[in-house]
Every structure is written in C-alpha cells, then in structure tokens.
N, C-alpha and C positions, 0 to 999 in steps of 0.2 A: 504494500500500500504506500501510497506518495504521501510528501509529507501534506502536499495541500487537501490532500482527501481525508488523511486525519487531523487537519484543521478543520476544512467542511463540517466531518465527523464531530467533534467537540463543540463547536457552535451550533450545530442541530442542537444535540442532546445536551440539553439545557437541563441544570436541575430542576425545573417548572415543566419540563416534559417527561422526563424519567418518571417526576413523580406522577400526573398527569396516568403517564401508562400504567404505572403498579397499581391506582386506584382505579382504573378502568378495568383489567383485567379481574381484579375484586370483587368490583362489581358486576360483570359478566358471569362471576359465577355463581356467585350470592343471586342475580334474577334464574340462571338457571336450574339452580338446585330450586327456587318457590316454583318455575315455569312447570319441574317435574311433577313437586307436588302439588299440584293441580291450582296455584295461587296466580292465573295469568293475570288478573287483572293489576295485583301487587307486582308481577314481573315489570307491565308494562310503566307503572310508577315507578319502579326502580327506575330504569331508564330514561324516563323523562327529567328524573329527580337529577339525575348526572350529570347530565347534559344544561340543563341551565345551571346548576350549581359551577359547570366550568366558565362560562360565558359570566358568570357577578365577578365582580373586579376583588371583593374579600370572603373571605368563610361566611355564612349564615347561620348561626348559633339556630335561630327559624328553622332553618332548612334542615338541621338535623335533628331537632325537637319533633317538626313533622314528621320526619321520615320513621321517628321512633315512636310515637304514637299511631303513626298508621300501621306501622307492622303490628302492632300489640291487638290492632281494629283486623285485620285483613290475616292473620294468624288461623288459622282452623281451631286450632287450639284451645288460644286464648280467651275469646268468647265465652264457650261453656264452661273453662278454669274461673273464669271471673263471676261466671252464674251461680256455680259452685259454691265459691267461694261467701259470696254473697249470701245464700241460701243458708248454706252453714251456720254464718254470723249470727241472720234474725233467726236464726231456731235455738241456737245456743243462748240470745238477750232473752228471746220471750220463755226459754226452759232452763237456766242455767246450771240447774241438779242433772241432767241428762248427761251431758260433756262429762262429765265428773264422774256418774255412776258410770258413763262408756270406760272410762281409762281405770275404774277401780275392779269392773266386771272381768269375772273369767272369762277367758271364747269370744269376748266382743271383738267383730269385726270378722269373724270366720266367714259370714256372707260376700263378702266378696272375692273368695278365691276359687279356682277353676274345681271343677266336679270330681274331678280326677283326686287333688291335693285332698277334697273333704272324705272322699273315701278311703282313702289311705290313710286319713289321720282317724278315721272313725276305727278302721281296721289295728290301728296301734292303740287306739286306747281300749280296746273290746278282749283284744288278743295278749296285751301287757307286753306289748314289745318295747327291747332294750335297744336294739340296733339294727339296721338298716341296709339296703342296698336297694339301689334301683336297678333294673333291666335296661342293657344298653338303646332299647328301642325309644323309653321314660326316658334315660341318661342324657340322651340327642336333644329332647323336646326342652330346652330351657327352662322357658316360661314353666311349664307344668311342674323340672327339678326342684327349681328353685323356689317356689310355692309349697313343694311337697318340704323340703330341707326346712324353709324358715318358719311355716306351720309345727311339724311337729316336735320344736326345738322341747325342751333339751334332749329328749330322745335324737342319736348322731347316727348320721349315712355313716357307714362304713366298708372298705372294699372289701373285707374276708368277713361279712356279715351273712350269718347263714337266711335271714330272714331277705327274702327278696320280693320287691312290690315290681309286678307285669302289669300288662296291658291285657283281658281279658280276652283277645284274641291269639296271646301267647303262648295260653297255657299246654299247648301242641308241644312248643317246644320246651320247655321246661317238666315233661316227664317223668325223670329221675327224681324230681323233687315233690315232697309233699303236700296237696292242697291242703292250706289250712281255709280259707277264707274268699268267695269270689263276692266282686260283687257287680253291676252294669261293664262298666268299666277300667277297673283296675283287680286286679287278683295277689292274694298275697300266698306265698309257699316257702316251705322249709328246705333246706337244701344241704346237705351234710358233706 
C-alpha cells in the first residue's frame, strides 16, 4: 500500500466513523435478534431511532430514554411481567396475611411446576425415598430435571442411586429393575 493510500486510509477512518460503525453494527443486530423474535414493529424503531440519532449534531439523553421505554412497551414480555407484577401488589395490600402465610406454608407454590416434577415428588414422598437418579431420556429434558432436582430438595439426585424416576413409556427398557411405582407419566423403579 502507498503511502498516500494510507493517508487516504487515516483520514476516512475518523474516530467519528469507526465509532459510527461499531454502533451500527450493534445495532443491526440488536433489530435483528427482536426482527426474529417476532418484535418487527420495534425492529423497524430500532432503525429509525439510529438513523436520526446520527444526523443530531449531540447525544439525546430523549433519545435514549425513549428508546428504553419503548422496548420495556414493545417487549412481549414485559407487559404481562408488569401485569403481574401489579396484580400481585393489590392482592398482597388488600390480603396482606396471604404473602406471609404463602412463605410460612409447607408445599406452597408446588402448582406451578411441570406434571412430570409433581409426580415424582408425590412418588418420593409416598415411597420415602432417600436418593435419586433420573433416566437419561428425564436427564436431557432440562426444564423437567431441574424442576424435579429443586422440588424435591433435600432429598439428592445421585448417579449410583439405585432409585430411578422414567418416563412411563420407558419402563420396556428398564426391565431388570423393579417396578415400584407408575404413574401417567413418570414411573419410579428399583435397580440393584
């Protein structure tokens, strides 16, 4: 390269464009990842927001107060989190023994874990089980492990744990082992 092309080169690339491009880029991918998840119409803000934000001659503290308030508005999320949220409050001012008995009561909050976790923790506390293991098919399913793990604490998953919780379409393969316990779907067996 000559030297007058990397002077060219230096006087293009101006700190005001380098920067310019990093925060472009940014922001291409920041509208992209909402355009995926289904937010086109906040894509198409993004983009617009950019674009005049380059053309003001300074920063607009406005301009980025809006843009954070509209993602909070335009969020799929954030709506029903903020409905929530709300709901919760006036239920907890207008009962405020509830909250209180919620966090003193055994089992409260067991309803909202997956079908799977309730029968498995129904099957441990029926059967007085000490220790655990899941079935690699359960092991895979995240959501379902980790529901099942943090339900029936202190009772511990363990890998040489002869008690093992299946999938009620399993119990084929788990033969050798003895049914203790089936139920829709989850099955528990002994395995020696």
């Amino acid at each position: 390269m000559t030297d007058q092309k990397k002077k060219g080169l230096k006087t293009f690339l101006t700190r005001y464009r380098i920067f310019t491009l990093v925060i472009f880029i940014l922001v291409s991918l920041w509208a992209y990842y909402n355009y995926t998840h289904e937010h086109r119409s906040f894509t198409l803000f993004i983009m617009v927001f950019f674009f005049v934000s380059i053309f003001l001659p300074k920063p607009s503290f406005t301009l980025v107060l809006v843009t954070v308030i509209s993602y909070l508005l335009f969020s799929s999320v954030s709506i029903p989190a903020l409905n929530q949220i709300r709901h919760t409050s006036v239920e907890a001012v207008a009962h405020p023994s509830i909250p209180l008995n919620n966090l003193l009561t055994p089992d409260t909050g067991l309803e909202v874990l997956p079908e799977e976790a309730l029968q498995a923790l129904s099957m441990i506390d029926t059967n007085k089980v000490e220790e655990y293991r899941l079935s690699p098919s359960l092991n895979e399913d995240y959501h379902t492990m980790q529901r099942i793990v943090e339900s029936a604490w202190p009772v511990r998953m363990r890998e040489d744990a002869r008690h093992v919780f299946i999938r009620a379409e399993e119990i084929a393969d788990f033969q050798k082992c003895q049914l203790i316990e089936e139920k829709d779907l989850i099955a528990l067996v002994y395995c020696d």
